[in-house]
N, C-alpha and C positions, 0 to 999 in steps of 0.2 A: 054657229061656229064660235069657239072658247076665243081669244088671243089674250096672253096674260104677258107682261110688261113686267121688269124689275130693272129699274132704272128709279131714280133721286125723286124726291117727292115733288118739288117742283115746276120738273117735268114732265111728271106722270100729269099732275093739273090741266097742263097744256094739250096732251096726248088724250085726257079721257075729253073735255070739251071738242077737242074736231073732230073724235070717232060720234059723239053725242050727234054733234050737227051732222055729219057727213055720213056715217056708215052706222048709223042706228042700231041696225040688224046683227051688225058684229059684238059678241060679249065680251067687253074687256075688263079684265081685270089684272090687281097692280099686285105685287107681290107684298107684303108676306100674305093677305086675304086670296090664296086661290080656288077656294070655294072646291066643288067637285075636282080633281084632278083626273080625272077619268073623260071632263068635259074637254081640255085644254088639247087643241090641236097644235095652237103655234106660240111660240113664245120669244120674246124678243128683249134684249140683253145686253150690254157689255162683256159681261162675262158670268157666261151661264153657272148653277153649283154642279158639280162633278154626276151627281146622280140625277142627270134631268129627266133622262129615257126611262128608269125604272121607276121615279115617281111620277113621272107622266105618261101612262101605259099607252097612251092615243096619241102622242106627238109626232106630228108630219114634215111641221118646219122649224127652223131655230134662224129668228132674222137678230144679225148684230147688229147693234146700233151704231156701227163706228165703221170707216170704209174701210178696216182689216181684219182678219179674224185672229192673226197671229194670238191675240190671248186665248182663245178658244183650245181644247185641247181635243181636238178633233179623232184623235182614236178612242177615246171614250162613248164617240156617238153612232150608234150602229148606222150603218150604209144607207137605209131608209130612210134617213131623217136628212131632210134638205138641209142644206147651210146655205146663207144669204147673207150678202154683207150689201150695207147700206151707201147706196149713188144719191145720197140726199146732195142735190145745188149749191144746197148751202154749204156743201162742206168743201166744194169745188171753189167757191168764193173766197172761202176764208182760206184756203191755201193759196189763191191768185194775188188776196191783198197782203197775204206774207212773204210770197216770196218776191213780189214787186220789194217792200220792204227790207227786207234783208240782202238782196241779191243789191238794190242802189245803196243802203248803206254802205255797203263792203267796195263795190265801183268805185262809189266817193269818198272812198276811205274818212266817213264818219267816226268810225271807234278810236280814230288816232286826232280829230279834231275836241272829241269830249274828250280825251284822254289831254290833251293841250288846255283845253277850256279849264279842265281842275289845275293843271300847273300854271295858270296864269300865262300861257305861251301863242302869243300872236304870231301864225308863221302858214304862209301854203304851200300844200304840196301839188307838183307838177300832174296836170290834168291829162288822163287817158282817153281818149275815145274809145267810145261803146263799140266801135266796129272793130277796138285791138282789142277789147278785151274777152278773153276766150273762158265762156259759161259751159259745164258740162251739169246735164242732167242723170243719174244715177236711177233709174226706172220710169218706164215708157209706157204704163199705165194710163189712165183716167189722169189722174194727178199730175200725173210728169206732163201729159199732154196739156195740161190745163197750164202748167208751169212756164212751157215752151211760148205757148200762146201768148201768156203776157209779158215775154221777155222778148218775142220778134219787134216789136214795134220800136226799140230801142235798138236795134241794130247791132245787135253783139253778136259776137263770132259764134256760135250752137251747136253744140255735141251733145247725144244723146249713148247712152250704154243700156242694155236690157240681157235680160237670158238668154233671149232670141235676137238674128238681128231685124232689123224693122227698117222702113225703107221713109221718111216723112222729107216735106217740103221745108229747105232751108238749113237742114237739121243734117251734121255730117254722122251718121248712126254707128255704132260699133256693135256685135252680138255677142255673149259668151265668152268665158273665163281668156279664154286664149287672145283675145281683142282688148282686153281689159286693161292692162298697160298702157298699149296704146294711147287708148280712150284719155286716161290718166294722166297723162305727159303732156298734154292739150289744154288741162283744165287750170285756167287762173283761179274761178270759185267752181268750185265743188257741192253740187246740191241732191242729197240724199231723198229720193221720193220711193225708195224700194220695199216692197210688201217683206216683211221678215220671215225668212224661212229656214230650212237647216245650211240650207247653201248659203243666204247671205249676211246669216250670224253673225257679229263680229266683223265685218267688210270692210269697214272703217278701223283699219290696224296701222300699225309702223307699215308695214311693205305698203300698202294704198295709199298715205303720207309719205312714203319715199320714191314712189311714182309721182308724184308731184310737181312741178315745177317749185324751188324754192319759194317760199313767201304766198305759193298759193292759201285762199280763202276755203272755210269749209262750210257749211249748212247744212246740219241734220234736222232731216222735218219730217224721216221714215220709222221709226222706233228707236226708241234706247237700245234693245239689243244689236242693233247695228253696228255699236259704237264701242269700240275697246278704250276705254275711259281714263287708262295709264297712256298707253298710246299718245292719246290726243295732248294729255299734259306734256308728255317728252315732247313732242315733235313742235308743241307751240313755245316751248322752252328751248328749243332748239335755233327756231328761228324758220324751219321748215312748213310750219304752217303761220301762217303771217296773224289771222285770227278765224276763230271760230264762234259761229253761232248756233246755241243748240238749244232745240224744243222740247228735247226726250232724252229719258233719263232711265237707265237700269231700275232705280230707283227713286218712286216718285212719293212724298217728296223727297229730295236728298236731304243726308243727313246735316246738321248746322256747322259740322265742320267740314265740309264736302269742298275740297278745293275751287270749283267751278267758280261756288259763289264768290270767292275774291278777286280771280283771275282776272287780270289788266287785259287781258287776248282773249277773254273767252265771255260772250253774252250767254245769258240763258234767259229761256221763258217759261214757265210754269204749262207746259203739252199745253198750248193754246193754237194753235196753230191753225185749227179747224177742226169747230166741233159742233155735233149732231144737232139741230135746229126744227124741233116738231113741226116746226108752220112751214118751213121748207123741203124736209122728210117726210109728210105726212102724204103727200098723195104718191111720192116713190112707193113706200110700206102698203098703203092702200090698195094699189095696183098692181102686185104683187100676190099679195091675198087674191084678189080678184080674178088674174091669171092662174094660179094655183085650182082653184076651184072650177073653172073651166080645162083644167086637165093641159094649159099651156106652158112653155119655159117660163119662170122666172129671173128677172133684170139681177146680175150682179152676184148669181148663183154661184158658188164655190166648187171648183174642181179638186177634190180630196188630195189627187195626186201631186199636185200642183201647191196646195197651202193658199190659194187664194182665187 
């Protein structure tokens, strides 16, 4: 069996050494060299070229290497061909140690003490307890689970929002467009973990910032397209959003005049937030393959209808 890889040269190194040691048997190969294309049953990606299926007449699976497929443009890939997106640990880690991070910055209202640090301003502001202050999680996924988990131990108030409603421990849940308000009128910070689809395009608008509690916090950690990006500047110009931290970007990198990057209210991070880690994805992928060929389901398998 073929599996050809087109991801960064770097990582390809890391990726051909554990197939070497560990799954020998398997032929991998790294893009542009994909030798026979006729051999390539599976192929693994960020974002696959448009023509995968017709250059690759034997392809059975397409694993992303990223825990979304939203870049994928999934009616291009005839029905037979798996989609898999990737439940690599490590990418569950590097989302627990961000939003730990971002979720206490913003608690501790940090951005307005380095905002004091540059003006030379010695002064405290009055402390909240973690059990007032009300977290709302925006997708109930892997991620958002993962999210929730490291924010119970801190004691803060927990809302969760999903397409569906979902029923978890500790976690006051909301389901669906109509609960969405709701959900929203609740949230101090607001933490975006949502898979991008045509429904939650854009989610992050003026009306989702005007469901807000004044002065509420934002965290986008689910794609840039989440994000309506004038929005977010009125509304923290306003005074409606208190501050915002964002990981994802319409466009990445933004431009050098991109207001973000000066904004007093608004952090950014270069999409770091959690990302794919062969020595931690490699035996998810592995396993995968493995079940594949034994004719089983695949871990993390994409339901077409659905976007994720």
């Amino acid at each position: 069996m073929t599996l050809l890889f087109k991801v960064a040269d770097e990582r390809a190194h890391v990726w051909k050494a554990l197939f070497a040691e560990h799954a020998p048997d398997i032929d991998v190969r790294f893009w542009p060299d994909i030798g026979d294309p006729a051999q390539v049953r599976y192929f693994a990606a960020w974002q696959p070229p448009a023509d995968l299926h017709e250059r690759f007449p034997n392809l059975e699976v397409v694993f992303a290497t990223s825990a979304g497929v939203d870049q994928f443009n999934l009616e291009q890939l005839p029905q037979h061909i798996a989609v898999v997106r990737m439940l690599d640990p490590g990418i569950a880690q590097g989302i627990a140690e961000y939003v730990g991070f971002s979720v206490l910055s913003l608690h501790r209202d940090i951005p307005d003490y380095l905002q004091q640090q540059q003006n030379h301003v010695w002064q405290t502001n009055a402390l909240t307890a973690a059990s007032k202050r009300r977290v709302g999680v925006m997708g109930l996924g892997n991620l958002g689970l993962t999210a929730l988990d490291v924010l119970r131990p801190f004691g803060f108030a927990l809302s969760g929002w999903s397409r569906t409603l979902k029923n978890l421990p500790g976690v006051t849940c909301y389901g669906g467009a109509e609960q969405l308000p709701e959900f929203l009128g609740q949230c101090d910070i607001l933490l975006c973990l949502l898979p991008l689809t045509p429904e939650t395009t854009g989610i992050l608008n003026a009306d989702t910032f005007a469901a807000l509690p004044k002065g509420a916090k934002l965290i986008n950690l689910g794609r840039g397209g989440h994000l309506v990006e004038a929005d977010l500047l009125a509304a923290v110009d306003s005074g409606q959003i208190g501050h915002a931290i964002v990981d994802v970007l319409n466009e990445e990198p933004p431009t050098q005049d991109h207001p973000f990057w000066s904004h007093p209210k608004i952090w950014v991070t270069p999409h770091v937030g959690a990302m794919t880690d062969p020595r931690t994805a490699f035996e998810v992928l592995l396993g995968n393959v493995r079940r594949h060929e034994r004719g089983e389901d695949m871990v993390g398998a994409v339901a077409r209808g659905a976007g994720y």
